[in-house]
C-alpha positions as MATLAB code, in Angstrom:
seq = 'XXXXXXXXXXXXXXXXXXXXXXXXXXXXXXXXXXXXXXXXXXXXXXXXXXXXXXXXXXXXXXXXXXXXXXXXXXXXXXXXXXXX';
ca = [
       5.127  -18.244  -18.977;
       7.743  -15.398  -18.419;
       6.626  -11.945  -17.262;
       8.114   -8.365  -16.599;
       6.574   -6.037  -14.058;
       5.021   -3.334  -15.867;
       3.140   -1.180  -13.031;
       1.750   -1.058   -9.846;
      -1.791   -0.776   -9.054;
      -2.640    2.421   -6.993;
      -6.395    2.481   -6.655;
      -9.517    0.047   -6.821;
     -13.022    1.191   -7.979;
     -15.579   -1.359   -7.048;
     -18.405   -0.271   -8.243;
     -16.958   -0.307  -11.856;
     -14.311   -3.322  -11.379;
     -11.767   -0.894  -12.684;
      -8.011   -0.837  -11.363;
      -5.560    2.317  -11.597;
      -2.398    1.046  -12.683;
       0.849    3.221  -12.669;
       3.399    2.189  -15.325;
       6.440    1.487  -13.878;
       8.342    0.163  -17.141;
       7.494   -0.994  -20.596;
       4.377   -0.621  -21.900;
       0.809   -1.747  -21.594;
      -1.486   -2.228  -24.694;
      -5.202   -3.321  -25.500;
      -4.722   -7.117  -25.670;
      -2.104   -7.502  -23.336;
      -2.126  -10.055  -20.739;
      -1.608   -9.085  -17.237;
      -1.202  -10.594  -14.232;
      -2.464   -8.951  -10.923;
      -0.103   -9.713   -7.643;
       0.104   -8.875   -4.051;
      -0.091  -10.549   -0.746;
      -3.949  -12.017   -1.449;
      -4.204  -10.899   -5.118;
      -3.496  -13.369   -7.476;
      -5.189  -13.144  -10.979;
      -4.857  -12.819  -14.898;
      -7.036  -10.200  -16.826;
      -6.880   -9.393  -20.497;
      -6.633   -5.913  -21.590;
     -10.490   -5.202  -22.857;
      -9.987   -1.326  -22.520;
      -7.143    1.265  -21.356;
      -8.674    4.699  -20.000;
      -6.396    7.759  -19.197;
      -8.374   10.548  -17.410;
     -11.910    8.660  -18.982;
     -10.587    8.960  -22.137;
     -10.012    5.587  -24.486;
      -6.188    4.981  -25.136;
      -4.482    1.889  -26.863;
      -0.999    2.366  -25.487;
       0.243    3.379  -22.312;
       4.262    4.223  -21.469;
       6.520    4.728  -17.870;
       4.731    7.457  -15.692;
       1.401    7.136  -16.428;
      -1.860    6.116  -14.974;
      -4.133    4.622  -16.294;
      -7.528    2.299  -15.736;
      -7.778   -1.787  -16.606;
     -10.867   -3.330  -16.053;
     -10.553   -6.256  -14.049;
     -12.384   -9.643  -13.395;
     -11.518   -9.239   -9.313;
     -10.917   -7.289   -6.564;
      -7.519   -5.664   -6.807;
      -5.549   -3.852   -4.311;
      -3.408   -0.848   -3.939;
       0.466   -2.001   -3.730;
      -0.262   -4.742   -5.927;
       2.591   -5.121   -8.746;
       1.101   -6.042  -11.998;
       3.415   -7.750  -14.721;
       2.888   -8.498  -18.258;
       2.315  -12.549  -19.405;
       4.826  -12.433  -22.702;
];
């Protein structure tokens, strides 16, 4: 399956299983595929829901931040790349 590197994760909330993701390059959408990577992160979420400062969004560009829920415990550093 190829990929691009879309963003970078730079914060973890546990308590809602929600990871801040910087976009790096292209875009990320609801019903995108991403894949979550780092030294022990190693997982594929889909896109349920894209937040921008708790507000819903369906698209997100370069140089923003925004919140994915995830399945697992990410961490900050990890890159996370889009499953095309």
């Amino acid at each position: 399956m190829p990929e691009e590197l879309v963003g970078e994760v730079t914060h973890f909330y546990a308590r809602p299983m929600v990871a801040a993701v910087f976009v790096l390059t292209g875009d990320i959408q609801v019903g995108d595929r991403l894949r979550f990577a780092g030294y022990t992160t190693d997982f594929d979420a889909r896109v349920e829901s894209l937040q921008e400062e708790r507000q819903p969004i369906n698209l997100a560009g370069p140089g923003q931040s925004v919140g994915v829920q995830v399945p697992q415990r990410a961490r900050v550093g990890d890159r996370v790349f889009k499953i095309t």
